[in-house]
Z-matrix of the N, CA and C atoms (Angstrom, degrees):
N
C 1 1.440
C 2 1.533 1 108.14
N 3 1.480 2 120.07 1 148.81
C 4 1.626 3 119.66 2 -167.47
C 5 1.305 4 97.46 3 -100.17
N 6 1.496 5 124.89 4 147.09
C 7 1.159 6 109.41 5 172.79
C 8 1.660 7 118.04 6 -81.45
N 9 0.867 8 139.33 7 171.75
C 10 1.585 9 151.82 8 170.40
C 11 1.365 10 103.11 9 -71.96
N 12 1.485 11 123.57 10 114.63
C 13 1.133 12 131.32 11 -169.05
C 14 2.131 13 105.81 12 -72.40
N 15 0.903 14 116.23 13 138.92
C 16 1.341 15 125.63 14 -177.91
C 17 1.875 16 98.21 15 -66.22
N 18 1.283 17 106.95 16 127.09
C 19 1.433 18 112.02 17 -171.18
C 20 1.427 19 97.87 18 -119.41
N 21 0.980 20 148.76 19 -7.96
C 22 1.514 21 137.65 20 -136.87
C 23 1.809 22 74.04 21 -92.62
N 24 0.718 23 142.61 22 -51.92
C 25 1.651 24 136.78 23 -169.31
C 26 1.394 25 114.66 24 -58.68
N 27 1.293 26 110.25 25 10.94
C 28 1.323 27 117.71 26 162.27
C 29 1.385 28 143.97 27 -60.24
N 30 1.238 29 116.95 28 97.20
C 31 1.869 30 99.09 29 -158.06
C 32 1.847 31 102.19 30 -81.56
N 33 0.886 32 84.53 31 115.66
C 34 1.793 33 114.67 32 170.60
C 35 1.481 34 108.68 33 -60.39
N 36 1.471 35 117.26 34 -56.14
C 37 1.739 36 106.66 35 -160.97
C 38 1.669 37 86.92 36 -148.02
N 39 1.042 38 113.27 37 80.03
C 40 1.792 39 138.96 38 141.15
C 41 1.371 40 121.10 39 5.02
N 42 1.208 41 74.92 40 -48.51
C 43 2.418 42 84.43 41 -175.38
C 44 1.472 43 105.50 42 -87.20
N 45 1.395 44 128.16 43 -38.54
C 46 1.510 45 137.27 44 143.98
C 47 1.602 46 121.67 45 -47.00
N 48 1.023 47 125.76 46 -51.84
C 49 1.368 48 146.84 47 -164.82
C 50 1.961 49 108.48 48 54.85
N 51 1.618 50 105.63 49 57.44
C 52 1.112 51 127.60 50 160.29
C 53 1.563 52 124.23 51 -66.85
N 54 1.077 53 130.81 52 131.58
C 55 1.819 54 125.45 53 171.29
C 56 1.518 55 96.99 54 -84.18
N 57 1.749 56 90.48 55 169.30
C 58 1.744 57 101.23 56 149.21
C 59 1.381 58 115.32 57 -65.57
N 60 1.222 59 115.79 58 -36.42
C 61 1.405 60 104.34 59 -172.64
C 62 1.713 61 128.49 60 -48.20
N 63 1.620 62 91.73 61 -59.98
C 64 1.085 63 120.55 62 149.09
C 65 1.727 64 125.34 63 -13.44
N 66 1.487 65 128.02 64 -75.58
C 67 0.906 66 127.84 65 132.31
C 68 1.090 67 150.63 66 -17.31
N 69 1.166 68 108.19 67 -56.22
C 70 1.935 69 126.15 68 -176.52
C 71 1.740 70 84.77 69 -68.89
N 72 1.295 71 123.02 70 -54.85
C 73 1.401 72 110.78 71 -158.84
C 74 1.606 73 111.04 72 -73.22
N 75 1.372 74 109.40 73 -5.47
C 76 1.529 75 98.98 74 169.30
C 77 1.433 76 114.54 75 -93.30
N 78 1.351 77 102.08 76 -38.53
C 79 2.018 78 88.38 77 158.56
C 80 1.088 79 130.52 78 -76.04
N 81 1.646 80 124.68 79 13.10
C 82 1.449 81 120.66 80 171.17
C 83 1.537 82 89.54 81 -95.55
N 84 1.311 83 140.29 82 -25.57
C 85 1.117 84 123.08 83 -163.28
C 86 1.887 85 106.21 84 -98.41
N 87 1.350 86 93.52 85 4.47
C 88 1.804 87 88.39 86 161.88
C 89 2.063 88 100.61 87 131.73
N 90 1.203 89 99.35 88 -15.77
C 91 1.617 90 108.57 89 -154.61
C 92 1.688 91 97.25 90 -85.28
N 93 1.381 92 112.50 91 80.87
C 94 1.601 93 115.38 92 174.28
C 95 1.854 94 118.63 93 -103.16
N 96 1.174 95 100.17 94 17.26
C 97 1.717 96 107.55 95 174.59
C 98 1.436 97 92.42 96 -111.53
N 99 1.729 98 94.82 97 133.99
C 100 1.452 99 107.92 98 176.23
C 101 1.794 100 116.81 99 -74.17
N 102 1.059 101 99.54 100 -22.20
C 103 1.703 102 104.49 101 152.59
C 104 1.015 103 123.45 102 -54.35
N 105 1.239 104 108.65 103 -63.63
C 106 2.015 105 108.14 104 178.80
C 107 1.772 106 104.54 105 -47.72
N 108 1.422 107 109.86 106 -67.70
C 109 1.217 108 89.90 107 -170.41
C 110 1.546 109 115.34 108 -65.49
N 111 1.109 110 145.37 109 -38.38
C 112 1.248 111 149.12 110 164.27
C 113 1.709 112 102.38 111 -22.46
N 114 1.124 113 117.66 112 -52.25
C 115 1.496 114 121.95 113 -164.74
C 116 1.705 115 110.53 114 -74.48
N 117 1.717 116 103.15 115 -36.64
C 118 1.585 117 114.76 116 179.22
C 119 1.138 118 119.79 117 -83.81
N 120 1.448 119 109.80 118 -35.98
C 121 1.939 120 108.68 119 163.99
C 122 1.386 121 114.85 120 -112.47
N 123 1.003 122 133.26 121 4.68
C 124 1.825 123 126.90 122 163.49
C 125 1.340 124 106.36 123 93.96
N 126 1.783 125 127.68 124 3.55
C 127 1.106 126 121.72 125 179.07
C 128 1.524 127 126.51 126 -45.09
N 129 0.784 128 131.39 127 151.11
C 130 1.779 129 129.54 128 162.64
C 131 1.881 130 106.09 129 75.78
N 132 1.436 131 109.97 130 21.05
C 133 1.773 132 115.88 131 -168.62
C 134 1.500 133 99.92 132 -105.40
N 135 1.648 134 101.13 133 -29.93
C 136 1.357 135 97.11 134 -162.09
C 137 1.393 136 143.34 135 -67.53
N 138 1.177 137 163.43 136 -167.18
C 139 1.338 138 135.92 137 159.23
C 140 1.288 139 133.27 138 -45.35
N 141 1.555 140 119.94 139 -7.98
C 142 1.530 141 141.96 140 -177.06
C 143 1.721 142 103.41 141 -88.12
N 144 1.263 143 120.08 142 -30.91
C 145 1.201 144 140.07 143 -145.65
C 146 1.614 145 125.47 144 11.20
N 147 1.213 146 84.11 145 62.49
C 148 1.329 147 114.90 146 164.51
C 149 1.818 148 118.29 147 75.91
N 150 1.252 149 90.76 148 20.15
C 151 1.370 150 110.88 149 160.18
C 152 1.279 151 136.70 150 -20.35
N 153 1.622 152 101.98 151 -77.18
C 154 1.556 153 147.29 152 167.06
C 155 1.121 154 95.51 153 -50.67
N 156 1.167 155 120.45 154 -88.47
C 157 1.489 156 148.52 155 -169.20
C 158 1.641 157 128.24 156 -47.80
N 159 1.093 158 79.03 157 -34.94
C 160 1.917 159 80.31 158 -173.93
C 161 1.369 160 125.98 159 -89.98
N 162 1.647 161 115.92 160 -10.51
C 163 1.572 162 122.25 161 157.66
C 164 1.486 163 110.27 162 -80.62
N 165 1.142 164 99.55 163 -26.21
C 166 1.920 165 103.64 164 -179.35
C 167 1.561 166 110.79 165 -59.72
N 168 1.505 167 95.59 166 -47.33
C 169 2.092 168 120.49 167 -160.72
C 170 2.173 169 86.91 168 -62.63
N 171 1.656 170 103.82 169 -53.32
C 172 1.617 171 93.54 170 -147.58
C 173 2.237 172 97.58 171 -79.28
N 174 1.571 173 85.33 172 -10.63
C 175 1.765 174 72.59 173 178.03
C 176 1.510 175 108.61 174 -81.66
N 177 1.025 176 124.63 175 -0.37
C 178 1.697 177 133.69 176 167.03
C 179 1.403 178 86.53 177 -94.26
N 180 1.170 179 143.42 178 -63.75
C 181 1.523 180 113.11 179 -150.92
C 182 1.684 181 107.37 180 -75.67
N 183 1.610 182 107.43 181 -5.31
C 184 1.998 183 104.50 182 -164.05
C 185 1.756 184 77.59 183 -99.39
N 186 1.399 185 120.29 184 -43.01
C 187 1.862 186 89.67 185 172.18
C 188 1.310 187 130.92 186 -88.84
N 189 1.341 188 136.88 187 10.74
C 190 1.171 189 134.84 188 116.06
C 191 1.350 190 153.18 189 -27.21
N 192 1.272 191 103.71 190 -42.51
C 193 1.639 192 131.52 191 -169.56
C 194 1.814 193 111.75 192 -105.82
N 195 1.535 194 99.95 193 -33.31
C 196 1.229 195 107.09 194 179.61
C 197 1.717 196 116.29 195 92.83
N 198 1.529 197 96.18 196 -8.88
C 199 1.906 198 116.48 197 -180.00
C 200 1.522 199 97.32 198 -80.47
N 201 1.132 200 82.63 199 164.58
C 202 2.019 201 106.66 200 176.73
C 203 1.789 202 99.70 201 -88.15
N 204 1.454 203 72.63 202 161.98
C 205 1.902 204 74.49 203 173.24
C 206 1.758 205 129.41 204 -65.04
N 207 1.126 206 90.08 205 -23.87
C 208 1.738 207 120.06 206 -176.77
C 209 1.910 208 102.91 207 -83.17
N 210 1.507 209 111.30 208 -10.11
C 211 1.337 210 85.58 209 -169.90
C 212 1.843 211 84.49 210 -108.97
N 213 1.185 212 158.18 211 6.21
C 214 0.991 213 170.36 212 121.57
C 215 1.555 214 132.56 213 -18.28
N 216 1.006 215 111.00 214 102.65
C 217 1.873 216 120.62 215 -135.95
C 218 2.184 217 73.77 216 -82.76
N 219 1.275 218 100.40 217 110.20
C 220 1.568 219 127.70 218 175.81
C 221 1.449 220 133.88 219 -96.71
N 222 1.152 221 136.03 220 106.04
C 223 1.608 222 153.98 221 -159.84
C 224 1.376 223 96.97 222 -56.63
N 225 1.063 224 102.18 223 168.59
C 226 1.651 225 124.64 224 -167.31
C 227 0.640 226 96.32 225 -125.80
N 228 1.953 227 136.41 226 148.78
C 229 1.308 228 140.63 227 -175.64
C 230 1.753 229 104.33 228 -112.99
N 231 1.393 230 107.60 229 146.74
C 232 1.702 231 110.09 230 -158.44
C 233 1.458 232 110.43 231 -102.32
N 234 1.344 233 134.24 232 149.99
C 235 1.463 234 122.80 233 177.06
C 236 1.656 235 107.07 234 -68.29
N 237 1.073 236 134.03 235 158.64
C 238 1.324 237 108.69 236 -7.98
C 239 2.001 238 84.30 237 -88.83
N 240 1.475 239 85.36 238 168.51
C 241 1.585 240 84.65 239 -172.09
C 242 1.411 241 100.53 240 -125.23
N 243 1.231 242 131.27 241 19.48
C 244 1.467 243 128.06 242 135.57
C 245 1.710 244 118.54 243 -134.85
N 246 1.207 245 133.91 244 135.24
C 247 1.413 246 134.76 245 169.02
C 248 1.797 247 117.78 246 -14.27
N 249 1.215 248 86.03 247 130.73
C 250 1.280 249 83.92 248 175.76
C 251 1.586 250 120.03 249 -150.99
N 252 1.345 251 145.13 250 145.17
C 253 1.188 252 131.05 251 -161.44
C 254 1.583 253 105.02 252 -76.17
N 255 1.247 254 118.01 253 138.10
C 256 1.297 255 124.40 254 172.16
C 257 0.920 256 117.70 255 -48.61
N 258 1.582 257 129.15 256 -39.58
C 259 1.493 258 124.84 257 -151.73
C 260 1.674 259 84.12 258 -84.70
N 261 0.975 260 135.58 259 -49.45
C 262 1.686 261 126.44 260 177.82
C 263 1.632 262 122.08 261 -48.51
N 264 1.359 263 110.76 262 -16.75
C 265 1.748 264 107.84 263 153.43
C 266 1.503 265 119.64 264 -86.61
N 267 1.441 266 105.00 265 -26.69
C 268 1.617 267 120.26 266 179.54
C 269 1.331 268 122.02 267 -79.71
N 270 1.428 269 107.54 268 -4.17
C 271 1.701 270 142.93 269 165.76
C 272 1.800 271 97.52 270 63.37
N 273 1.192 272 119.62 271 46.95
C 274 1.552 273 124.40 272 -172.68
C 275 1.754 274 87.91 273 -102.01
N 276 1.616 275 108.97 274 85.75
C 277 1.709 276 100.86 275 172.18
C 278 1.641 277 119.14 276 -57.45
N 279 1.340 278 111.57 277 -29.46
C 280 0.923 279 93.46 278 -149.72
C 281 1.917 280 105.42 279 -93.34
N 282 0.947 281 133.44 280 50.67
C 283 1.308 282 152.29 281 173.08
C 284 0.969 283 110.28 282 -101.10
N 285 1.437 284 139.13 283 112.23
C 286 1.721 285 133.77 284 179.88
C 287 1.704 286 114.73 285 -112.63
């Protein structure tokens, strides 16, 4: 029989450089809103904004909890919600 490879060293959200472990231990300790953890480890802030991260975070919190992904009170993503050069809000065209 193979053993089950140790995952908790899994980095979950890249732009954070969060594990599963990491994670898992905030929903064992009660923290199943992706807000809460979002707010305690910085998930979903990063330049990805939470891209990567945030289908990974709620399928740990819906098998944890035993909820669906849909029943999981879910963050809103903020403008701008990908990088963008300043001078193109500052309307300076001619910057390339």
């Amino acid at each position: 029989m193979k053993n089950k490879a140790d995952d908790s060293n899994i980095c979950i959200c890249r732009c954070e450089e969060v594990s599963l472990e990491e994670i898992r231990n905030l929903i064992n300790q009660g923290y199943t809103d992706f807000n809460e953890i979002k707010g305690i480890l910085r998930v979903g802030m990063g330049p990805c904004q939470g891209r990567t991260c945030r289908p990974l975070i709620l399928r740990e919190i819906a098998r944890a909890t035993g909820k669906s992904i849909e029943e999981i009170n879910l963050t809103s993503y903020r403008p701008p919600s990908k990088p963008i050069k300043i001078s193109i809000i500052g309307g300076n065209i001619n910057e390339k």
